[in-house]
N, C-alpha and C positions, 0 to 999 in steps of 0.2 A: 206497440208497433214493432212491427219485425221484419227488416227486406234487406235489399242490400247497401251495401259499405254509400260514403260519399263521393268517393273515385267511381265505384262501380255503378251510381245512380247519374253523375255527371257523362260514363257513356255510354249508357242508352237514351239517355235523354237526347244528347245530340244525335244518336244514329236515330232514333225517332226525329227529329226536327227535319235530318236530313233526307228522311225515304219521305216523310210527307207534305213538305215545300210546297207541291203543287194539287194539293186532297184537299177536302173540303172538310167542313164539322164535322160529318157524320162518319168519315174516315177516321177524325184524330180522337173521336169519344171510341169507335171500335178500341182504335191502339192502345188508349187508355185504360178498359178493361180488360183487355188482354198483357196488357205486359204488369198494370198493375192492380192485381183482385180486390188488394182491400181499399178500394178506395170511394169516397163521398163528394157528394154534389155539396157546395156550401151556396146557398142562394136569400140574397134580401129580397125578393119579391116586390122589386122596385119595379121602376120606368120600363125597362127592359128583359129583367128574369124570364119572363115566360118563355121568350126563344128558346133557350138551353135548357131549360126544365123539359120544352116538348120535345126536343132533337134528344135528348137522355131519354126521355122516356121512350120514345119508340125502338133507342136499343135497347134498354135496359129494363123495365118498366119497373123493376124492384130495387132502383138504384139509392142507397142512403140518403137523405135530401137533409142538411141541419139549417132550421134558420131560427137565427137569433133574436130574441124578443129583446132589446133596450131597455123596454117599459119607456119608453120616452120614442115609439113607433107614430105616424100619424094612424090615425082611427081608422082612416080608407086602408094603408098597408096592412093591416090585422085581418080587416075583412076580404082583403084580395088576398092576401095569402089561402086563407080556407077555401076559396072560392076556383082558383090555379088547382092548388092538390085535386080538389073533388075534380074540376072537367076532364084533367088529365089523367086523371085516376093513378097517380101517384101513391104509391103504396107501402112509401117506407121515410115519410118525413116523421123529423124532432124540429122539435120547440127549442129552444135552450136558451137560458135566463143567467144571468149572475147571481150569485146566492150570498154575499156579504155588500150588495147594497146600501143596507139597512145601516152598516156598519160606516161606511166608507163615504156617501153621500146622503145621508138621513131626510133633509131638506129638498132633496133633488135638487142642487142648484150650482153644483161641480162643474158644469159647462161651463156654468159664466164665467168661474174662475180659473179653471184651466181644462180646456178640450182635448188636450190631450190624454189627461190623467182619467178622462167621463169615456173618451172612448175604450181607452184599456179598461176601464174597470165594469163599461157593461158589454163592452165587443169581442174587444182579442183577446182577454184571459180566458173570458169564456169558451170562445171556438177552440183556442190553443188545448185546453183539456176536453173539448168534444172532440176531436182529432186526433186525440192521444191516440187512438187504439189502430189509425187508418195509416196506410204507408201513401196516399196521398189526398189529394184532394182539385176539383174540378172547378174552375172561376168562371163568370160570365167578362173578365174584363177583356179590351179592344182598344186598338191601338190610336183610335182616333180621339178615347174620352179624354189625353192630358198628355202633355208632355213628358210625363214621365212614364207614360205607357208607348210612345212611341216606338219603340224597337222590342216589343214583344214576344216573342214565341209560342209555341202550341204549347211547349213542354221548359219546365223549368223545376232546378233542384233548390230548394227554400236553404241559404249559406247553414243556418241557427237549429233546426231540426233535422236536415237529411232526405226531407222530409217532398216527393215530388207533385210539382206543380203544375196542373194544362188548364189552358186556356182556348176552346175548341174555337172559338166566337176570336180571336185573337186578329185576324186579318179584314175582317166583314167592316165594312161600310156602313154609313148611317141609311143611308137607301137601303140595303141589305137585309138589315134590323124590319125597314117596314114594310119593306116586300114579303119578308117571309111571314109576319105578323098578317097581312092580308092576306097572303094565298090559304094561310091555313085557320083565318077568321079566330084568330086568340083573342082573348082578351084585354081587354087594354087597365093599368091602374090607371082609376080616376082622376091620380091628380096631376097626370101628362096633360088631359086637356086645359088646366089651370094654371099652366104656365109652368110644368114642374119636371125638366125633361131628365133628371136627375135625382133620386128622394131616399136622404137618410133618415135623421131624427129629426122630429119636427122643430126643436127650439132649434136645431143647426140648418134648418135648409129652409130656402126662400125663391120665391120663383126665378125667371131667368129672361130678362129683356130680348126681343127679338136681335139676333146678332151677337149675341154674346156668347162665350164657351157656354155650353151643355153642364160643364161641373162649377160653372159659375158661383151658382146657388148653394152651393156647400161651407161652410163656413164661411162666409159671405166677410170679405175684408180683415183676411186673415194671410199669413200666406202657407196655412194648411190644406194639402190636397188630398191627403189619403186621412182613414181612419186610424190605420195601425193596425188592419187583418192584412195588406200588402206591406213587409217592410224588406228592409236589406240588410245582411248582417245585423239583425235585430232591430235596427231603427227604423222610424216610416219614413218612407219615403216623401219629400215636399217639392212645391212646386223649384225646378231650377237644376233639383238633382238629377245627375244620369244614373240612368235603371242600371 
């Protein structure tokens, strides 16, 4: 990866926050391939991906797309992942997997005993060297999914890599999300209609009772809110902490 300094990525970032305050998505994914070329869509092909996979693709349509296999995905996300690329004709996704698994959790059962260490060993070490080569990278996250997303921006510089951050979906509304899902007939993942408005790894996520947080369901009676591909000065962020 090669761009500029951490001073000099901290001010354009803010002169970007600042010119686009009042733009929408498809404003801040322009700005984002223009100010920065190498950069990748990272998308789990959850509850909500498909918005910002289709507002990327109609700028970009050759835009780098990485999404992360766990090998501990629910069955329905494997298959809406293939299903997303093909209608939108997406034409530059990776797969990407952990490759010492085998070594580190033999049993598959690292979850039960520590979640944190399952997520780093099949999420963010992976993406962190699928990223290596990008000077940034594109989130679907929004400010309404957790308190620790609340004060968000379009554009953000990662403390631990340098490394710049947007979030074009960053302002948008849960109406927003299903407005724009119906005017332009996307697709939906499966298991939103089965109570699941949220969807990581299957042993980790569980539906979500009417009225209750959206990220409810994620580590369910923990007080883990992020995986570890969002963190801050290296660590993840949890529920409590300010962004």
């Amino acid at each position: 990866m090669h761009g500029p300094t951490q001073p000099e990525a901290q001010v354009m970032v803010s002169a970007l926050n600042a010119k686009l305050t009042h733009h929408g998505a498809t404003d801040v994914l322009r700005a984002a391939f223009e100010a920065v070329p190498d950069i990748a869509l990272v998308s789990s092909f959850g509850a909500e991906s498909v918005v910002l996979l289709h507002l990327a693709a109609m700028v970009k349509r050759d835009v780098p797309v990485i999404f992360i296999d766990t090998e501990m995905l629910f069955a329905e996300t494997l298959v809406y992942q293939q299903d997303v690329a093909e209608r939108l004709r997406l034409e530059n996704v990776t797969v990407i997997r952990a490759d010492d698994i085998a070594a580190h959790d033999p049993d598959d059962t690292l979850h039960q005993r520590d979640t944190d260490a399952c997520c780093a060993l099949r999420k963010t070490l992976p993406l962190q060297r699928a990223l290596a080569p990008y000077g940034g990278w594109m989130t679907g996250r929004k400010r309404y999914q957790s308190g620790t997303r609340a004060r968000l921006e379009f554009f953000e510089v990662e403390d631990d890599t340098g490394r710049i951050k947007v979030n074009p979906l960053a302002r948008w509304a849960p109406q927003d999300v299903r407005d724009y899902m119906d005017e332009n007939r996307l697709p939906r993942h499966p298991l939103v209609a089965q109570g699941y408005p949220s969807i990581g790894c299957a042993p980790c996520t569980s539906p979500v009772a009417q009225g209750e947080d959206p990220r409810a369901g994620r580590w369910r009676d923990t007080n883990k809110d992020e995986c570890g591909i969002h963190f801050v000065n290296g660590k993840m962020v949890r529920v409590g902490e300010s962004k």
